[in-house]
C-alpha positions as CSV (number, residue, x, y, z in Angstrom):
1,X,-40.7,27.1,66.1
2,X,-44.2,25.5,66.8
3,X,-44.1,22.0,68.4
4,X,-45.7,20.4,65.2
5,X,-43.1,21.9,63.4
6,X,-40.1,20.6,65.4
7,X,-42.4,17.0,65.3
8,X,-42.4,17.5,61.6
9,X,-39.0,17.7,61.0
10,X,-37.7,15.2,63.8
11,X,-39.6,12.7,62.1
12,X,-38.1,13.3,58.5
13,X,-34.5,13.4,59.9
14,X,-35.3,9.8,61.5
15,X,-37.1,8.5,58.3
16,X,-33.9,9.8,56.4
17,X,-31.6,8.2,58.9
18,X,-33.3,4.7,58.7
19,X,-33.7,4.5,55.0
20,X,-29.9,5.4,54.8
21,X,-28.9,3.1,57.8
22,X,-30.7,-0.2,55.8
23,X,-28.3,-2.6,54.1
24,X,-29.2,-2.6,50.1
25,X,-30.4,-6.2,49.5
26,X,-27.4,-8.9,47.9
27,X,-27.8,-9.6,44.0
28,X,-28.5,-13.4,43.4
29,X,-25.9,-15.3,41.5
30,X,-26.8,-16.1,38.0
31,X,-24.5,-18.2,36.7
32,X,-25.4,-21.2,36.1
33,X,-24.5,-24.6,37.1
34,X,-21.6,-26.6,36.0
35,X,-23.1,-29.6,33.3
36,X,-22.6,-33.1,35.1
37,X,-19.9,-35.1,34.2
38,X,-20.6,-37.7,32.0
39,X,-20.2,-41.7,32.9
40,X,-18.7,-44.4,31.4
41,X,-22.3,-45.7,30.0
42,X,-22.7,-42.4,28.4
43,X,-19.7,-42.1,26.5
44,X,-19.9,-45.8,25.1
45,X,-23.6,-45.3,24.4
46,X,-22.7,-41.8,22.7
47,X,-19.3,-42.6,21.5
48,X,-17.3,-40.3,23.4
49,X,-18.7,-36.8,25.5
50,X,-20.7,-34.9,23.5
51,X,-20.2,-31.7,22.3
52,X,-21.2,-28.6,24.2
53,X,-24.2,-26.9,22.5
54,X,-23.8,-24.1,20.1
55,X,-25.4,-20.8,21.4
């Protein structure tokens, strides 16, 4: 087998190895954030919590 060859392929096995070897990236967490609680002003402004939306 020619040197360029050999080169050829040495370098494909190690480009194989590293893409293999890298850690796949973490998936962000989408949920979202709890609603604040409500104070005492609020709920005698509002008369009580208010009702969660409707989606």
């Amino acid at each position: 087998m020619s040197p360029l060859t050999s080169l050829t392929l040495a370098g494909l096995l190690a480009l194989t190895l590293a893409a293999c070897a890298t850690a796949p990236a973490a998936t962000p967490d989408l949920t979202p954030p709890p609603p604040p609680p409500y104070d005492a002003k609020t709920q005698l402004e509002y008369g009580g919590a208010p009702r969660p939306p409707r989606y």
